[in-house]
N, C-alpha and C positions, 0 to 999 in steps of 0.2 A: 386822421385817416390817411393822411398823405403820406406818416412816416410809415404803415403799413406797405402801401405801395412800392417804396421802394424795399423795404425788407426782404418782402416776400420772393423778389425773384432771386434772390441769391440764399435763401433756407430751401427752397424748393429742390433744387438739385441734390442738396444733401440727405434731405428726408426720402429721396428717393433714391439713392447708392444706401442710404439704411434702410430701406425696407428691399432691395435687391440683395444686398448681403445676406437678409436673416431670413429669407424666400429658402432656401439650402435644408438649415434646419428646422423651420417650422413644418416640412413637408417629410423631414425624416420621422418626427413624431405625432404629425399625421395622420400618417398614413398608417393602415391597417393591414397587418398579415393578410396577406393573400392565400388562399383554402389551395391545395393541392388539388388539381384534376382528378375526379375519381378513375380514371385507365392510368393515370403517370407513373412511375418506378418511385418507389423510395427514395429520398435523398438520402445518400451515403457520405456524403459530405462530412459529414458529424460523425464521431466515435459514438457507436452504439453503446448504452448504457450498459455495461454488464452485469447478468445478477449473480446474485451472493452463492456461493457455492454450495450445493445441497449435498452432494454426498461426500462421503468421512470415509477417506482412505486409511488404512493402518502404514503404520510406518515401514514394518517390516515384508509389504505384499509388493515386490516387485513387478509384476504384470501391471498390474494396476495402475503404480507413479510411470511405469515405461509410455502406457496409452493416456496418461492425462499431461504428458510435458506441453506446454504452453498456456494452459487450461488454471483458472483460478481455483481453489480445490481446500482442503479441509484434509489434513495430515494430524492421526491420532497416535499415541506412542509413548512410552516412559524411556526418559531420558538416559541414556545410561552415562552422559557426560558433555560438560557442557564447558569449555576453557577455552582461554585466551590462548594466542597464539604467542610464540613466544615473542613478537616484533611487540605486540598489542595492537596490534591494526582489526583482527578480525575472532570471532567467538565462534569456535565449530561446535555443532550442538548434533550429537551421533545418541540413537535408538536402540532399544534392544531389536535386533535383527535388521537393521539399516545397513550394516556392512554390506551383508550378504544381496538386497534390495537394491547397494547402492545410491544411499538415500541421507543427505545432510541436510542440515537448517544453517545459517551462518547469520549473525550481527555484526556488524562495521563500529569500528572507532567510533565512528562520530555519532553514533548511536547510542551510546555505551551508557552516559549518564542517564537519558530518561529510561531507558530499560531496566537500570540500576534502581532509582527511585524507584518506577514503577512495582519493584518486588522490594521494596523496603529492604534496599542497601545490596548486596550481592547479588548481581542478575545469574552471575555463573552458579554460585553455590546456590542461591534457592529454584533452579531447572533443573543440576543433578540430580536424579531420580524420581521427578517430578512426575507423574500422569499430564500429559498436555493436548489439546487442541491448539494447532497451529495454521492461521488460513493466508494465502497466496496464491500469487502464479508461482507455479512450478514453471522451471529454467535447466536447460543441462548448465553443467558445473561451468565458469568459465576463468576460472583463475588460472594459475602457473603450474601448481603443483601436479604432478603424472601421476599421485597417488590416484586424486580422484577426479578424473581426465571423463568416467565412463560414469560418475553421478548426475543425480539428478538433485537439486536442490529448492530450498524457497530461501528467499534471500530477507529479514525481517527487518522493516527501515522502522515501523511503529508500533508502541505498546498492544494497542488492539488487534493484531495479527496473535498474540499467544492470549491463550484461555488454560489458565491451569486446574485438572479436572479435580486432582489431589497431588498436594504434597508429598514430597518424600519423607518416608516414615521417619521420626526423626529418632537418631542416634544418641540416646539419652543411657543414665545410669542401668544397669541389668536391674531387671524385673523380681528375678529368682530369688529366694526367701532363702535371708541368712542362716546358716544351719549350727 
């Protein structure tokens, strides 16, 4: 008993700097969300979740991509071409009627291979004249080029942004019956 008595007051200080230390956290997982006041504002603190975008713009409807720039959105359209640039940095992906619309898709380098994969080897050649759903925020254009200074673009960083609705017909031997 006696070696007790001395122990004890020299453990004692310790076990109480460890349970003063771990006081911190055991009260961060304690404690319980606290309910919002029903009269309080919303906290805006947090990026509001956005939802999926419902309506399917055409590629070629300029009003349309003009009033949705910033907006996450669903762009429909057949390809009319879709290449590397000539650095290899960037893939411009132009509509039938997108000129006119003002209206481009673009893939980055560094993007290049799973976009590639993802269409089973040529991302450029299997979009050429593809039918596609394409979803993003729409952005005005903001590279160098002064061609397209007055676009509007989505910019594709991941496979699930493009949905292709049909292939481009493919270029195969003539049809026509030998005579």
């Amino acid at each position: 008993m006696r070696n007790l008595r001395t122990i004890a007051p020299n453990i004692a200080p310790a076990i109480a700097l460890l349970a003063l230390l771990s006081l911190p956290a055991y009260l961060a997982f304690a404690k319980e969300p606290e309910a919002p006041a029903a009269n309080s504002a919303p906290d805006n603190s947090q990026p509001a979740e956005s939802s999926p975008p419902s309506t399917i713009i055409k590629a070629d409807d300029h009003d349309a991509l003009r009033a949705a720039i910033g907006k996450e959105i669903i762009v429909e359209g057949t390809i009319t071409s879709a290449q590397w640039s000539r650095s290899g940095k960037v893939m411009n992906i132009d509509f039938e009627g997108s000129k006119k619309a003002k209206f481009m898709a673009v893939i980055f380098e560094r993007d290049r291979a799973k976009f590639d994969e993802s269409l089973k080897g040529d991302a450029a050649k299997t979009l050429t004249g593809a039918k596609v759903k394409l979803k993003g925020k729409l952005d005005k254009y903001g590279g160098k080029s002064e061609t397209f200074q007055d676009y509007a673009q989505i910019v594709l960083r991941d496979t699930n942004q493009v949905t292709v609705v049909q292939l481009a017909p493919a270029a195969g031997p003539s049809t026509k019956p030998a005579e």
